[in-house]
N, C-alpha and C positions, 0 to 999 in steps of 0.2 A: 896919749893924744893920737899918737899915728897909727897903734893897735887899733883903736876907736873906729878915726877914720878907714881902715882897709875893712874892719866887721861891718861897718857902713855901708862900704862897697858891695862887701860880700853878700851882705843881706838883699841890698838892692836887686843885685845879679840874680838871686834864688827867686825875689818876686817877680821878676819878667820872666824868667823862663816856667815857672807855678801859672802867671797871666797867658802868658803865651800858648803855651799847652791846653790851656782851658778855652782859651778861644779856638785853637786847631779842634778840641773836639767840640765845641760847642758850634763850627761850622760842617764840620762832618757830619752831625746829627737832621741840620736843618738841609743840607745837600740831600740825605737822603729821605726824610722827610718831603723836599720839593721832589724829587725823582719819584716816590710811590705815589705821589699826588698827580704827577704829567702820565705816570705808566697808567694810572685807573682811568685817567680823563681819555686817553689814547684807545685804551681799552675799548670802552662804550662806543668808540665811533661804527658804526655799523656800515658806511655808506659803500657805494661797492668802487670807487677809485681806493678806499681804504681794503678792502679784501683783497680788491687784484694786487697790493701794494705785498699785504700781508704775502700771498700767494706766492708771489716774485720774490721774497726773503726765504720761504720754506724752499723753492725751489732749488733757489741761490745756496742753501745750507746743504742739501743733499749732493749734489755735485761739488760742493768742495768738499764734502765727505769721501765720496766716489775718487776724486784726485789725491785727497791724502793716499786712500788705501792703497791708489795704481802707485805714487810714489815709494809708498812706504814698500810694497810689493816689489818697485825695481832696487831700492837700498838692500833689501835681502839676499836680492841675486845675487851682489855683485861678490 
């Protein structure tokens, strides 16, 4: 009866975490699913507050590129 009961338990335990796992990736799927769906929608916008935005991101990417390099350039020296 108490072997019963603890294989009871144990079984239960194995289906919530079998459940559980299957919903983390059954929300991982639809997160990234929503995410290619906002990146195409974002995509298409043409308008030019949207370019200048784009612009300011490219820009913004190149000068922290430019500051990695000087930094990494003074870790070398030292």
């Amino acid at each position: 009866m108490i072997e019963r009961n603890i294989q009871d338990l144990y079984n239960a335990a194995l289906g919530f975490l079998k459940t559980g796992e299957e919903s983390v990736k059954n929300a991982i799927a639809n997160m990234e699913r929503v995410f290619e769906e906002l990146k195409a929608k974002g995509a298409s916008d043409k308008s030019e507050q949207v370019i200048r935005g784009r612009e300011m991101i490219r820009d913004l990417s190149i000068k922290l590129e430019e500051a990695r390099g000087y930094v990494n350039k003074l870790g070398a020296s030292k």
